[in-house]
N, C-alpha and C positions, 0 to 999 in steps of 0.2 A: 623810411617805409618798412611795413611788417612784409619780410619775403615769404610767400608762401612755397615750400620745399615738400613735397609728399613722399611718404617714405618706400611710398610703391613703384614710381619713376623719376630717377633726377633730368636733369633737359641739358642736352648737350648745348652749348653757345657757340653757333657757326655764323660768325657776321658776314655782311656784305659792307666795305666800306664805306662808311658816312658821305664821302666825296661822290660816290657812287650815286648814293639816293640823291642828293640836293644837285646833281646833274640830272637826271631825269624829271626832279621835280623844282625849278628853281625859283615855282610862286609859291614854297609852301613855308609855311610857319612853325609846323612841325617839329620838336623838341622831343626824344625820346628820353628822359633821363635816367630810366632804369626799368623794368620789364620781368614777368615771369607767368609761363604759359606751360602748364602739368597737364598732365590724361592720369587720372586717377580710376586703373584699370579696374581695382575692387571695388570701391564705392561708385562706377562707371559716371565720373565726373568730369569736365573742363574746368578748372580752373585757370585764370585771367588775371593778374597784377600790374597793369600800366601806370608809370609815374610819369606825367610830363612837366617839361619844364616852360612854367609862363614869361619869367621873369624879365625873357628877350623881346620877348613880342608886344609891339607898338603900331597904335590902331587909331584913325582920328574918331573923332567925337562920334560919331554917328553909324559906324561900321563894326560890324564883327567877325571873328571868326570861329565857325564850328567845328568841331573833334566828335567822330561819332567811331567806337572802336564796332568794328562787324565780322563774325566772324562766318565765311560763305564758301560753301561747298563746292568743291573743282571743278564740277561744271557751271556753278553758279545757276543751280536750280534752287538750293536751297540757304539761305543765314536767317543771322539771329543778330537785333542790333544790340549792344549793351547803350547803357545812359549816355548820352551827349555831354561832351563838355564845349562853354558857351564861354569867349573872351570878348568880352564889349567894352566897346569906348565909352564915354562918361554919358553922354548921351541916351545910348543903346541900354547899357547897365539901368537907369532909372526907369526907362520903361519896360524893362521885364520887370523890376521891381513893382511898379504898378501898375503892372496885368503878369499877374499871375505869381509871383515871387521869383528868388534866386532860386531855390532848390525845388524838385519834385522828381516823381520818380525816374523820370525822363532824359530831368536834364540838371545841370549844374554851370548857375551864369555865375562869372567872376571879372572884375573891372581891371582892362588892363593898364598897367602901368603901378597898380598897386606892389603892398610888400610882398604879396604871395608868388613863395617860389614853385611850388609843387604841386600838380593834382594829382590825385590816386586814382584810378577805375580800378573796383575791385567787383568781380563778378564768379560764381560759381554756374556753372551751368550741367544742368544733365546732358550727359553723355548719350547723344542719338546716333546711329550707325551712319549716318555721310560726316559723321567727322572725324570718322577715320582717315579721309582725305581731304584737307578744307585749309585753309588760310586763315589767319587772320590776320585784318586790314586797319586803317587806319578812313575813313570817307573823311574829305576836309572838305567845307564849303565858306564862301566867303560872303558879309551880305552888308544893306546898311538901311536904312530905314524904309525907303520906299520901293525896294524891289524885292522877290524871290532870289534867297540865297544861291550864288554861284558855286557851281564844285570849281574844286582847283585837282585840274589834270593828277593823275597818280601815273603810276606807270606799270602797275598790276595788269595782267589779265582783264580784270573788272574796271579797271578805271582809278583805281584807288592806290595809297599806298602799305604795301604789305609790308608788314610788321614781325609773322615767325608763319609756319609752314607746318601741318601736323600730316602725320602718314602712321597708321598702327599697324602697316604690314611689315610686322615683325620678318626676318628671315625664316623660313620653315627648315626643318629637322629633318636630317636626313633620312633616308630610309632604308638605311644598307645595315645589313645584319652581316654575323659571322657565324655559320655553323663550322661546328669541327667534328670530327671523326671522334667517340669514345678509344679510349687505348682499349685493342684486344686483350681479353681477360683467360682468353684461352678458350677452347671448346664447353658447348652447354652438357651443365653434368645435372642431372634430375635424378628426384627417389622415389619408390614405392614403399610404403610400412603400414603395420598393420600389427593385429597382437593376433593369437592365435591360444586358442586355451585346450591345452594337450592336459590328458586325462595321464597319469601312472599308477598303478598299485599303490597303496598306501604302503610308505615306507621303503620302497623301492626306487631304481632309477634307470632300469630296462622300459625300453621303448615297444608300445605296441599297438600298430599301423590300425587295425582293427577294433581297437577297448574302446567301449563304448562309442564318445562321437569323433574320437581321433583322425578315421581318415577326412569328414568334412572337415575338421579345423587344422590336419596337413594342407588336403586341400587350399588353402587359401595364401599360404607361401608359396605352393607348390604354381598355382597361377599367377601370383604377381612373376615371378621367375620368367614364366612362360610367353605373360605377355611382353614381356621386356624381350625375351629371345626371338619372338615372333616380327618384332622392328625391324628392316631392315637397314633403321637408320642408328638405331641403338649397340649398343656394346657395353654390354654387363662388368662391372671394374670391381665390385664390392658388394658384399652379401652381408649383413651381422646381425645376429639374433642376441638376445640377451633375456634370460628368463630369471624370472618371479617366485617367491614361496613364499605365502601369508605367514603372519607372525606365530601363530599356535605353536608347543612343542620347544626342544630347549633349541638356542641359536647355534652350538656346531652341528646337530644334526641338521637342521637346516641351510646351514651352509653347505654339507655334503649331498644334501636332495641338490637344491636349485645347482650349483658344479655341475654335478655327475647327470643330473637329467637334459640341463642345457648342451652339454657338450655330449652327448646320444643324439639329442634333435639335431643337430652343426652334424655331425655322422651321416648321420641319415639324409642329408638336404646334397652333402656334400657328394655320398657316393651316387644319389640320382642323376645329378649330374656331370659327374668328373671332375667337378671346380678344384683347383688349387687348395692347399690348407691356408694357402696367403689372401684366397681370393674370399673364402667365409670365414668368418672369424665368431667368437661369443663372448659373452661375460655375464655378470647375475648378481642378483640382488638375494641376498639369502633371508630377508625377510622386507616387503612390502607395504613400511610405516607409511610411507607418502603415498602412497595410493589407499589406504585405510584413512589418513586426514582427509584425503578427497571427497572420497564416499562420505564421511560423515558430518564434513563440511558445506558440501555441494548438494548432496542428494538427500530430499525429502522424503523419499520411497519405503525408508524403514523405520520402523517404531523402537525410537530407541530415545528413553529417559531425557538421558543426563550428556548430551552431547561436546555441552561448551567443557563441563571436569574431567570428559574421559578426552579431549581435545588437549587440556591443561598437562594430565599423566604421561598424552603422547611426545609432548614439548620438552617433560623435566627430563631432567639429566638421570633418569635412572637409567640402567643397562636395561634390552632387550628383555629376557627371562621376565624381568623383575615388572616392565611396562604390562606386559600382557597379563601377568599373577595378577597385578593390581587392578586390574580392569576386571578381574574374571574375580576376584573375591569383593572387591567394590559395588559390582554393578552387575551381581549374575543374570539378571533378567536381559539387558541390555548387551551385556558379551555375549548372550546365547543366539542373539538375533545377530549379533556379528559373525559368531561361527558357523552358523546354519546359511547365510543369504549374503555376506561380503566375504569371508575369505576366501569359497570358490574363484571367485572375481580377481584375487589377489595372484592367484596361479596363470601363470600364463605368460607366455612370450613372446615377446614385440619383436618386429623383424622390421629391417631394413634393407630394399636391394638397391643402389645406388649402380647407374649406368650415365653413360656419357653420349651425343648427339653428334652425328661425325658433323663435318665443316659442309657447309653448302657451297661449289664454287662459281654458282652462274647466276644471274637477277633472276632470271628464269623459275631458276628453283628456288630463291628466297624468295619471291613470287608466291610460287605454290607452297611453300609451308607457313607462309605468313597467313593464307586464308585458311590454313586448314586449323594451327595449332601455332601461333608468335610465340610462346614461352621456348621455341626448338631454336630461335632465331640467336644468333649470341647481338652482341651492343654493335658491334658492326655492322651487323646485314641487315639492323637498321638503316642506319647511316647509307650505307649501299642502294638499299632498295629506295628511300626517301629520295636519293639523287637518278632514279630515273626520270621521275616528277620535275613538271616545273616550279621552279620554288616558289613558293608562296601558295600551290594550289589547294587543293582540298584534300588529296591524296596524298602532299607532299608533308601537310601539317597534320592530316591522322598516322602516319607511318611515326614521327616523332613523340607523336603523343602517346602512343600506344609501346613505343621504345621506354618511357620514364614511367608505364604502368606494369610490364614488364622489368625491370630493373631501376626501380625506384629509388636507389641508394648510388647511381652510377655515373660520375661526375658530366663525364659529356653526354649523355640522357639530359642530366638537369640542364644544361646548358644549352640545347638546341631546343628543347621543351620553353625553359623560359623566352628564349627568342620569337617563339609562335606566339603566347602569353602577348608582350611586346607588342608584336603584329595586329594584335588583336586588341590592344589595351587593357589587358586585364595587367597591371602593373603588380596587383597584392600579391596577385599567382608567378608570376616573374619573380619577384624578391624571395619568393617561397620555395621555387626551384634553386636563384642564384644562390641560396645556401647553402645546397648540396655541389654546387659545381667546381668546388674547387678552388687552387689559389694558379692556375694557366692564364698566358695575360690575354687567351679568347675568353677565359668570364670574367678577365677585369676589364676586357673592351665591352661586354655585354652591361656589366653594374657602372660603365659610364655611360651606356647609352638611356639602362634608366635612370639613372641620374640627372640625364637632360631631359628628359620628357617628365621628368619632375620638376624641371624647373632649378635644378640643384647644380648651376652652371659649372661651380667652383670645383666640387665634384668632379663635376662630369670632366672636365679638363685633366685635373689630375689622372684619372684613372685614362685617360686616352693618351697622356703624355708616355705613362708605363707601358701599352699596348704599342704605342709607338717604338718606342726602343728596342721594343722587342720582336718588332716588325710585322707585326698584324695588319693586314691589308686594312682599307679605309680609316686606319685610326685617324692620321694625317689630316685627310679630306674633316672627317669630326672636328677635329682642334679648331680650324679654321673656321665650323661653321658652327660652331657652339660660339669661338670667341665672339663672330660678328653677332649672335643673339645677344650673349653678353653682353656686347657694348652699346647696343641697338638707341637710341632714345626717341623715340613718337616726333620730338619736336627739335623743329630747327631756326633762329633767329635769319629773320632777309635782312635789320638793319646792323649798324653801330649805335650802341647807344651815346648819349653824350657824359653820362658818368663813365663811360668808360676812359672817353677822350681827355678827360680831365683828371684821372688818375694816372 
């Protein structure tokens, strides 16, 4: 016999013993010789392979007996009969013979006592939703010329004798997650920066509050300072400014401008307000090629020729002096519009005041800064605030999520973030977090948990065996209820067969 094996389900063989059935049934005829009964979950099929064996069965001339394999739904509202097989005495045999043949769709007559050892019923059947839970039977009837066939007793439910047992309720997954705490990163430290384009005399690097638009453009460190001091939740740790001199004019002069003028502004900023020389600091760029590739890479604003070749000159390996000569005897049309309308722009200095965020120590108050401003919140007072929430609520999975939008690089962020994900079934989003989460055996209990709801049993065990060892709560509970997925199969035999008994 061709077994049919599907690659999508194999079928566990749990017999009831042979002595078993022929005690319940001991007018039946019945010969099972071999058997095979699939759910072919993706092509949503039944497949059916019954072999019996006729070779025992002895019938007088006039009498037969019928095999109709049925396959009927647990409450026995609904089957489906496959073809009949028909064993007739010599008699019986020639009048199906002449009414109607041996074969049709229905049914298959065979004479017994002949050489034939084997029949096949081979059936495919679509897979309908009550056979999820349904049996398949064997109906035997007995009959002979002049009367309606008798059934012979089964001992099923239905009357019949059952043959295997189908059920597709798989065990279900569990549904227990693990958040964990991100490790404390220490207090939230945030910056203000900004450039500020201070005017000097030409050629000088005395500071003056008043020249031209200088005090609006103090002005404007002068306030980030202010608002940062005005927090009562901030403290000021670091101040650094670092100023700019466009490339015009030879480079150690320029170097002594941007020095001498940056550290005048650092003076100035400093003695406003009493800071430490440790707590503002400076440095400078003594002339401003990267920000002139900008400008003429980026911005469309100025009329200017030859962009991609004086781009080329910016690149070679000439020294300074020699970059800017070459641009200025190259392309005078073009360097005049650079000196008139971008190296203004080149002068100028970026400040940074960098402050820190004291600790929140009540839910209360991670409460209220979570509505006003979550960036103040450090990775924990997520985690904190998330567990006043019932888990799983709506409050409890926006607090997490808005934690991994917030500190998007922060292992235990990604890790109770993919858990929601999870929750939710977005699985892509889960694996896109579980990247960032680390190697803690809470994200390798979490990449077995999608592993299981992938389907990826094998996986999903390993990764729960290492969370185990390592003592993650529910891993254990997992192992157990992955394995029984794993080993699950749809279908289960009620007899013995008799190949069996004879091997």
């Amino acid at each position: 016999m061709k077994r049919f094996i599907p690659t999508i389900v194999a079928c566990l063989l749990a017999f009831v013993p042979g002595q078993a059935l022929r005690a319940k049934t001991p007018d039946s005829a019945l010969k099972v010789y071999d058997m095979e009964v699939a759910v072919d979950d993706q092509a949503r099929q039944l497949n059916i392979d019954i072999d019996l064996r006729l070779s025992e069965i002895s019938l007088g001339r006039d009498r037969e007996t019928i095999f109709t394999p049925v396959v009927v739904s647990a409450d026995g509202s609904e089957s489906v009969n496959l073809p009949s097989i028909i064993v007739a005495g010599r008699n019986r045999w020639y009048w199906h013979l002449r009414n109607g043949g041996l074969t049709t769709d229905e049914r298959r007559v065979y004479r017994a006592g002949q050489d034939q050892q084997h029949v096949t019923v081979s059936q495919t059947l679509p897979f309908e939703d009550w056979m999820g839970d349904c049996t398949v039977e064997m109906r035997e009837e007995s009959g002979n010329c002049c009367a309606t066939p008798r059934p012979v007793p089964g001992s099923s439910e239905h009357g019949m004798i059952e043959l295997a047992r189908i059920s597709t309720s798989r065990p279900a997954l569990l549904e227990e997650f693990v958040f964990a705490p991100p490790v404390n990163a220490g207090p939230v430290v945030k910056e203000l920066s900004g450039s500020a384009f201070i005017t000097f005399v030409v050629n000088r690097t005395e500071l003056k509050p008043d020249y031209m638009i200088n005090r609006a453009e103090l002005a404007k460190i002068i306030n980030s300072i202010d608002f940062v001091r005005q927090d009562s939740d901030a403290t000021i740790t670091h101040v650094h400014i670092k100023g700019f001199a466009s490339p015009e004019g030879p480079y150690d002069n320029n170097v002594r401008l941007a020095k001498g003028r940056t550290e005048t502004l650092r003076r100035y900023v400093r003695d406003l307000y009493n800071f430490a020389d440790t707590t503002i600091t400076s440095s400078y760029e003594p002339e401003d090629w990267a920000g002139l590739t900008c400008y003429l890479r980026d911005s469309m604003d100025y009329k200017i020729d030859h962009r991609a070749e004086i781009l080329e000159i910016i690149d070679s390996p000439l020294g300074f002096d020699a970059k800017d000569h070459t641009i200025r005897q190259r392309f005078p049309q073009d360097y005049s519009v650079i000196l008139k309308q971008i190296y203004p722009w080149l002068r100028h200095s970026d400040y940074t005041v960098r402050y820190s965020i004291r600790t929140y120590t009540s839910v209360e108050e991670i409460r209220r800064v979570y509505d006003v401003d979550p960036t103040r919140l450090r990775n924990v007072d997520f985690y904190t605030l998330a567990q006043s929430y019932p888990e799983g609520s709506p409050e409890y999975c926006a607090v997490f999520e808005k934690a991994v939008e917030v500190y998007p690089d922060d292992p235990g962020s990604n890790l109770n973030a993919a858990n929601i994900e999870m929750k939710r079934g977005n699985y892509d989003r889960a694996q896109s977090h579980l990247l960032r989460a680390g190697r803690t055996p809470e994200a390798d209990f979490a990449r077995g948990v999608l592993a299981a709801r992938r389907g990826d049993y094998g996986e999903a065990l390993r990764l729960f065996s290492i969370a185990a060892e390592a003592g993650v709560p529910h891993a254990d509970e997992y192992i157990s209820n992955v394995s029984a997925m794993r080993d699950y199969h749809p279908v289960t035999y009620s007899i013995e067969r008799s190949r069996e008994t004879e091997q």
